[in-house]
Structure formats: structure tokens, C-alpha cells
C-alpha positions as CSV (number, residue, x, y, z in Angstrom):
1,X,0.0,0.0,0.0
2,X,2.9,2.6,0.8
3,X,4.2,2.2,-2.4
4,X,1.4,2.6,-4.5
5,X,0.9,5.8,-2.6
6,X,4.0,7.2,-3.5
7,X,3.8,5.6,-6.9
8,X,0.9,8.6,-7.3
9,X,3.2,11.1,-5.9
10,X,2.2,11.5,-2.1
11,X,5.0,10.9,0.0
12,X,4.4,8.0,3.1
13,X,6.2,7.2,6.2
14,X,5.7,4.0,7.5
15,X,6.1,4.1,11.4
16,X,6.6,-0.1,12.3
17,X,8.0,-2.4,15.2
18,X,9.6,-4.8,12.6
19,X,11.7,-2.8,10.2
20,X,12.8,-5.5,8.3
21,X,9.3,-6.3,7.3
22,X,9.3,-2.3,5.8
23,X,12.2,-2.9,4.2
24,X,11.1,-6.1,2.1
25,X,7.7,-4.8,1.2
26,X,9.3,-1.8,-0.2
27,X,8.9,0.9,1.8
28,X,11.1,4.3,1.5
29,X,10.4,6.6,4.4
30,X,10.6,4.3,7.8
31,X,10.4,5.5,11.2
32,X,10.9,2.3,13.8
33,X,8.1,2.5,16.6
34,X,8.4,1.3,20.0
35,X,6.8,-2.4,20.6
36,X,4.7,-4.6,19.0
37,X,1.5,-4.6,21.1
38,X,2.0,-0.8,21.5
39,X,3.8,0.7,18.0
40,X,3.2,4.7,19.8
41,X,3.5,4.4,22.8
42,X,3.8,2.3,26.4
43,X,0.4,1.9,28.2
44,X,2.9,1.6,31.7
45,X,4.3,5.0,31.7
46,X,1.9,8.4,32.3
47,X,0.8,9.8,30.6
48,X,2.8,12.7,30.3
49,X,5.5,10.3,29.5
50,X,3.4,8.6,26.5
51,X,3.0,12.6,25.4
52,X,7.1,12.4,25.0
53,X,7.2,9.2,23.2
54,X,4.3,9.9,20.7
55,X,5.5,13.4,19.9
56,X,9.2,12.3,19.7
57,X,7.9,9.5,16.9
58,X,5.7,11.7,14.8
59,X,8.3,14.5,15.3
60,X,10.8,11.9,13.3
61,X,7.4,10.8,10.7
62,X,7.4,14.7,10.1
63,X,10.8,14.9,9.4
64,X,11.0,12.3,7.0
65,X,8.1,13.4,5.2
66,X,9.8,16.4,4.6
67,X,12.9,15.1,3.6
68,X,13.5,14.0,-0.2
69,X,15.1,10.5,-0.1
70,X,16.2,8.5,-2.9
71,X,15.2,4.6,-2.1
72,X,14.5,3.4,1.2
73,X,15.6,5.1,4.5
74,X,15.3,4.3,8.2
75,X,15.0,7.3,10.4
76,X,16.3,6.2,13.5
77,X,17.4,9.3,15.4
């Protein structure tokens, strides 16, 4: 699905637990996530502490939207 999205010209960042699965289905703009069960986010801290996490993660997914990347990228930090 991500890459027939981009194939139209809308860029997509895949946010994922299991990067290597992003990589093989072709993927270009990938931002890891935190855990399986809980991609954004870990239902034991506050949440103030979730706040930090999730804005930290689509802070990165912003970033790589806005950044022009030729074939697949991981934005880890």
C-alpha cells in the first residue's frame, strides 16, 4: 500500500515495530516504533511520559516526510 501511494506522488512514512518487514515490502520513508502490542506508545508510563514518546515519533514521521530520499531510508534518530 505505501508504495502505490508514493507511486501517485504522495509521499508516506511507515512508522513499524519490525523494520525488516518495511524494508522487504518496499517501503522508502521508515520510522521504527516502539513495541509490537503498543507501536506509539507504552500503556505503563503516564501519561505525560506517552506525550514524549508519541510526539518524539511523529516529530521523526514529520521529518521524513519532509525530507526528499532517494530509495529506502530508516530514520532512526
Amino acid at each position: 500500500m505505501v508504495k502505490e501511494i508514493e507511486r501517485v506522488g504522495i509521499p508516506v512514512v511507515h512508522i513499524c515495530t519490525v523494520v525488516p518487514i518495511s524494508l522487504t515490502v518496499g517501503a522508502n520513508r521508515i520510522v521504527p516504533a516502539i513495541a509490537i502490542p503498543h507501536p506509539l506508545g507504552n500503556p505503563s508510563l503516564t501519561m505525560e511520559e506517552e506525550k514524549v514518546i508519541r510526539r518524539t515519533l511523529l516529530g521523526k514521521a514529520i521529518k521524513a516526510l519532509s525530507t526528499e530520499v532517494d530509495g529506502q531510508t530508516v530514520f532512526e534518530d
